[in-house]
C-alpha positions in Angstrom: 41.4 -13.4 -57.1 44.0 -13.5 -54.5 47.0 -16.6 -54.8 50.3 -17.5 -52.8 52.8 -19.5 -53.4 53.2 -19.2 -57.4 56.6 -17.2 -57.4 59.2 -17.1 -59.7 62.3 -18.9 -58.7 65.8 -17.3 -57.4 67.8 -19.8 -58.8 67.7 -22.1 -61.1 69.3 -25.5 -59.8 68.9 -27.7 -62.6 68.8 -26.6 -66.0 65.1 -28.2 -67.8 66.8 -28.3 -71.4 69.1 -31.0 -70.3 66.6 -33.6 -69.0 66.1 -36.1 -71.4 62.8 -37.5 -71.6 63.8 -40.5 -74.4 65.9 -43.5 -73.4 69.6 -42.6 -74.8 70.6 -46.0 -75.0 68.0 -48.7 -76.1 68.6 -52.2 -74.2 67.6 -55.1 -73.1 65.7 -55.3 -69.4 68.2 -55.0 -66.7 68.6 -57.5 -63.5 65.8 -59.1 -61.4 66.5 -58.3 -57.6 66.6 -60.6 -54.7 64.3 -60.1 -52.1 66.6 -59.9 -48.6 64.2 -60.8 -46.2 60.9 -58.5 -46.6 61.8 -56.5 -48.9 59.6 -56.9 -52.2 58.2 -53.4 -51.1 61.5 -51.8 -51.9 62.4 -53.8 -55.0 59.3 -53.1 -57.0 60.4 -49.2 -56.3 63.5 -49.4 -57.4 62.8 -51.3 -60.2 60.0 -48.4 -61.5 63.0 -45.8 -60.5 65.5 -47.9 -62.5 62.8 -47.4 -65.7 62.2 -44.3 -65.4 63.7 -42.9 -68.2 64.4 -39.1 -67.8 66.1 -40.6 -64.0 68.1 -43.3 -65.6 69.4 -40.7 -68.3 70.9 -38.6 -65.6 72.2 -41.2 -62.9 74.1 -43.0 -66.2 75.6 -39.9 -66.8 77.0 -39.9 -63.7 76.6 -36.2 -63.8 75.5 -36.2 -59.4 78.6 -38.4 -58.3 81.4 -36.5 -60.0 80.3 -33.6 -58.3 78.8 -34.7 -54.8 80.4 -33.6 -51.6 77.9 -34.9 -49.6 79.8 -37.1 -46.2 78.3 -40.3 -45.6 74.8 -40.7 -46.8 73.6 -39.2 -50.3 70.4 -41.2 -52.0 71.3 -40.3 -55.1 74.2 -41.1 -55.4 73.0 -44.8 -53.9 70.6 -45.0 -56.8 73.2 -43.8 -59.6 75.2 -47.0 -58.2 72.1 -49.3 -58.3 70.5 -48.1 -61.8 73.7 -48.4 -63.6 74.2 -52.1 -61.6 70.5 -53.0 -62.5 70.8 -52.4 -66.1 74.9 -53.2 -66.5 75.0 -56.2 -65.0 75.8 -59.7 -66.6 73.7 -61.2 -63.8 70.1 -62.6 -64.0 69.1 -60.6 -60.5 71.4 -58.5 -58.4 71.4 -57.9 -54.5 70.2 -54.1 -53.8 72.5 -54.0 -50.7 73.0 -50.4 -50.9 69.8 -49.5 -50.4 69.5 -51.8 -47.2 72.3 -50.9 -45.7 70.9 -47.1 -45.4 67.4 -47.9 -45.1 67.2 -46.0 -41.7 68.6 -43.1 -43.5 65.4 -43.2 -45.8 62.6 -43.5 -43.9 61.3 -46.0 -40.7 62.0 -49.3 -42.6 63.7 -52.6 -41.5 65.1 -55.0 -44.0 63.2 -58.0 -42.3 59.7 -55.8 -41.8 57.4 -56.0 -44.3 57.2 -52.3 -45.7 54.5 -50.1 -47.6 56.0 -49.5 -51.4 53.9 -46.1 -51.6 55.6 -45.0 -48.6 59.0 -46.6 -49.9 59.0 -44.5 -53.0 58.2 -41.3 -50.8 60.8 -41.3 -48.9 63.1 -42.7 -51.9 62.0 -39.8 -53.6 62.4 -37.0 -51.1 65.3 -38.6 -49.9 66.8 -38.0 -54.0 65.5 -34.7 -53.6 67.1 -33.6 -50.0 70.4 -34.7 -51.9 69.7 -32.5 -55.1 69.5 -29.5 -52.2 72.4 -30.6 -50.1 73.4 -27.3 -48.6 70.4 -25.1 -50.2 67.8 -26.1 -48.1 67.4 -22.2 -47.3 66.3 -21.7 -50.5 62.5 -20.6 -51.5 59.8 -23.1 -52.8 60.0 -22.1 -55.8 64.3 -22.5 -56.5 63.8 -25.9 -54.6 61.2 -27.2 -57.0 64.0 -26.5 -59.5 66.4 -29.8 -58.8 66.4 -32.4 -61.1 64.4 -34.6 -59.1 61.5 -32.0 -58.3 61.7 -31.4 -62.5 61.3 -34.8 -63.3 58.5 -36.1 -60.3 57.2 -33.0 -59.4 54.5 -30.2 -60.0 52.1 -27.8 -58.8 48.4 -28.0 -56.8 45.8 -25.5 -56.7 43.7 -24.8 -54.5 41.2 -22.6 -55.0 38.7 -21.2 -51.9 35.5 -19.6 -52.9 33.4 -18.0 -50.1 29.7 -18.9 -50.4 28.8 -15.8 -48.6 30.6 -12.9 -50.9 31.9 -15.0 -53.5 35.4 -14.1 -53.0 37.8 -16.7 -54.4 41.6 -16.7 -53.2 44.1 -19.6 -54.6 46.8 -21.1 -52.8 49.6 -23.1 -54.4 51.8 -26.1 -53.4 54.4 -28.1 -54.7 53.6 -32.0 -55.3 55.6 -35.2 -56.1 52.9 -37.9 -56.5 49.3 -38.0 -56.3 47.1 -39.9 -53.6 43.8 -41.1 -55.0 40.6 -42.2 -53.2 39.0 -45.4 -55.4 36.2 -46.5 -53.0 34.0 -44.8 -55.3 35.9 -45.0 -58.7 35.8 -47.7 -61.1 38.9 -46.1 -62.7 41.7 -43.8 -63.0 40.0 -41.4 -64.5 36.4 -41.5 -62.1 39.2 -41.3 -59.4 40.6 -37.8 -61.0 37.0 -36.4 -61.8 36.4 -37.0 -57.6 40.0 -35.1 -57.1 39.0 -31.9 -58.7 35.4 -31.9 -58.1 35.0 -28.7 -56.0 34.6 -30.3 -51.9 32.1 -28.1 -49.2 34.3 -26.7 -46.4 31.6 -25.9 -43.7 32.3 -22.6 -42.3 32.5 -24.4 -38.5 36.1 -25.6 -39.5 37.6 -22.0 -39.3 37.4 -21.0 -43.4 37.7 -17.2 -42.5 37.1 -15.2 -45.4 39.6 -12.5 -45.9 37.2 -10.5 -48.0 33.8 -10.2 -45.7 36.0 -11.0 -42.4 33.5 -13.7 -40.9 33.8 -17.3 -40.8 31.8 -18.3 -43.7 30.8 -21.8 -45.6 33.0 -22.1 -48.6 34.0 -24.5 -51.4 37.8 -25.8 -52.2 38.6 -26.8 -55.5 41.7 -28.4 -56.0 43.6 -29.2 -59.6 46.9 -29.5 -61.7 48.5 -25.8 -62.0 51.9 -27.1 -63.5 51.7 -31.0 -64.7 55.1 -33.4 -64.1 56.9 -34.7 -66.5 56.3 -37.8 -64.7 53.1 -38.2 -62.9 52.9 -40.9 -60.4 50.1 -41.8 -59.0 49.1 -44.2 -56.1 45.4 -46.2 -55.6 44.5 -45.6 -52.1 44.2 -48.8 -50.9 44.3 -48.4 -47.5 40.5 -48.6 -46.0 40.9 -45.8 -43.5 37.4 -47.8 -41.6 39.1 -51.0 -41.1 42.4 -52.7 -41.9 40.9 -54.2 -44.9 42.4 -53.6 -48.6 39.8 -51.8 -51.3 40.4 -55.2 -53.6 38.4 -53.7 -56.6 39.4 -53.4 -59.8 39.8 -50.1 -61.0 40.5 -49.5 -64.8 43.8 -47.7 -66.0 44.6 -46.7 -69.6 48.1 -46.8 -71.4 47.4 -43.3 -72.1 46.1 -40.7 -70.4 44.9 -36.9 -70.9 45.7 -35.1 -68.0 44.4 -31.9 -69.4 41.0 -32.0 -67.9 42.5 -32.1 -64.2 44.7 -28.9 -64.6 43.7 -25.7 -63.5 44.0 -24.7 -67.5 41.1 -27.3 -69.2 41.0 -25.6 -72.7 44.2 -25.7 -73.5 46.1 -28.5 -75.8 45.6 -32.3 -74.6 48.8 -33.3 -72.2 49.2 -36.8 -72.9 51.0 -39.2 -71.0 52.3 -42.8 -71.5 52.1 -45.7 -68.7 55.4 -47.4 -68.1 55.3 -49.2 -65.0 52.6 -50.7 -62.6 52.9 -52.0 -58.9 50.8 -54.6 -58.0 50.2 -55.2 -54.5 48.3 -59.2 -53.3 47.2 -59.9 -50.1 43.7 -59.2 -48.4 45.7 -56.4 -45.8 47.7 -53.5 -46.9 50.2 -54.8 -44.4 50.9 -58.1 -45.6 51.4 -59.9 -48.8 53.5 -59.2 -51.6 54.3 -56.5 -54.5 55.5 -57.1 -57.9 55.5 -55.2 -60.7 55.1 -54.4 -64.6 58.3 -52.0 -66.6 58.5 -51.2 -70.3 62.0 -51.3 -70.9 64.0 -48.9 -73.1 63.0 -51.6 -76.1 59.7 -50.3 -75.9 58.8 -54.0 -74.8 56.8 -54.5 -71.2 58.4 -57.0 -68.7 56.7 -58.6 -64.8 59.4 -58.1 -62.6 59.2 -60.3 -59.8 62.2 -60.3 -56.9 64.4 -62.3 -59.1 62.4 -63.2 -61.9 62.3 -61.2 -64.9 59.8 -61.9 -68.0 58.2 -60.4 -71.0 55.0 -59.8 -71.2 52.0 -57.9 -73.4 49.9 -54.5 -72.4 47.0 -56.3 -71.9 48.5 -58.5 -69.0 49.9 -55.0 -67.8 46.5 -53.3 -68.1 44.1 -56.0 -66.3 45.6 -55.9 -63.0 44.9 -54.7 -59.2 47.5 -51.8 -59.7 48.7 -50.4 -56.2 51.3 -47.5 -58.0 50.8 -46.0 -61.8 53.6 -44.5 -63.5 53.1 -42.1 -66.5 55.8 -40.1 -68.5 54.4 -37.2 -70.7 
């Protein structure tokens, strides 16, 4: 077997003893948000962010801001302001101004455009991590999967390549932050995952050279989890790449999940996860319509979060919906 990718890292930027996967202060739920023109996309992201407990841990800490040079723009140091606003505040729903104000800085958005929250909380997310690398983006793959964004979000792919003609197998590896899932086949989570890693054809017409028997050659790609996040997100591909149409089925999701038989390792010990927030996405197009979404708070209790609106709820109103984005903590 031949890999890439897999190195060892040069530096350590983070150290993975000092995230904190437990809330360190239990509390009520924080604010509700206002929605400043179109922007229910965003809030629902922030609001997942803001509960997201190994994040929160580290922006209250103010740990980034005391020590950030960065001029003008820095993400995390926008969300540090926002999570400790969000779950400080007094108020019944705060204004995420912060965030609009810089939008451009985080990706092609426009406060009064309806946006994509998936694509919100990618560019949220890299953005957090370009700011974690401020000044080190020279460094190798493996040192920059070493902030403390890329420890919490982040892990590993493998792909593996068999050649159908010799047999030789070579594994590739790259760095992840969130998993895309195809559903038009799966009736849940877990059918979605079995389809991930299921080993796909590659015909030997779309250039597979084989680095063993040097000819272009049929082969098969297997893809799964080499190193598992400490948070796994996960988004429901509901974009119908045919049409413009949403995939509206329901697909199931548990509270917890076993992400063990995904990895690239299936025998070893189960690596459980917990669900602690949901987006929900309604409208027939992918385009239009609006997000809310579901947080368990740091009182272990599970609340809808809608713009403003902020109310309690049970897991089995959490569990029975058209989820958009799944969040898991290990």
């Amino acid at each position: 077997v031949t890999g890439k990718g897999m190195n060892m890292p040069q530096r350590i930027l983070f150290p993975p003893e000092k995230i904190c996967m437990d809330w360190r202060q239990k509390r009520r739920p924080g604010a509700g948000l206002y929605n400043l023109g179109s922007t229910c996309y965003l809030n629902v992201v922030l609001q997942c962010l803001t509960y997201t407990a190994p994040l929160a841990n580290y922006l209250l800490s103010r740990q980034h801001s005391r020590f950030c040079c960065q001029p003008g723009f820095c993400m995390m140091c926008i969300m540090e302001a926002h999570v400790r606003k969000a779950l400080y505040s007094s108020a019944s729903a705060i204004r995420p101004r912060a965030v609009i104000r810089d939008l451009r800085f985080i990706g092609e958005f426009k406060p009064d455009v309806p946006g994509d929250a998936y694509e919100f909380l990618r560019c949220t997310v890299n953005a957090m991590q370009r700011a974690c690398l401020n000044g080190s983006s020279d460094l190798d793959i493996a040192s920059q999967a070493t902030t403390i964004i890329h420890q919490i979000f982040g892990g590993f792919l493998r792909s593996r390549v068999t050649c159908l003609s010799c047999e030789a197998v070579s594994d590739s590896y790259k760095p992840f932050l969130d998993v895309l899932l195809k559903i038009k086949a799966a009736s849940s989570l877990t059918a979605a995952l079995d389809d991930f890693v299921t080993p796909k054809q590659i015909d030997g017409k779309k250039c597979f050279k084989c680095s063993k028997c040097k000819k272009k050659a049929a082969a098969s790609k297997k893809v799964t989890v080499q190193h598992a996040p400490r948070v796994l997100t996960v988004c429901l591909g509901r974009a119908d790449d045919q049409s413009s149409r949403k995939i509206s089925q329901v697909v199931e999701y548990p509270e917890y999940l076993d992400l063990r038989p995904y990895t690239s390792d299936t025998a070893g010990e189960p690596l459980l996860y917990s669900l602690y927030a949901v987006v929900v996405h309604c409208g027939d197009t992918c385009l239009d319509g609006h997000f809310f979404c579901y947080t368990k708070a740091s009182n272990g209790q599970w609340y809808k979060m809608n713009d403003v609106s902020v109310d309690s709820c049970g897991i089995h109103t959490v569990l029975s919906q058209q989820a958009y984005l799944l969040f898991y903590a290990r």
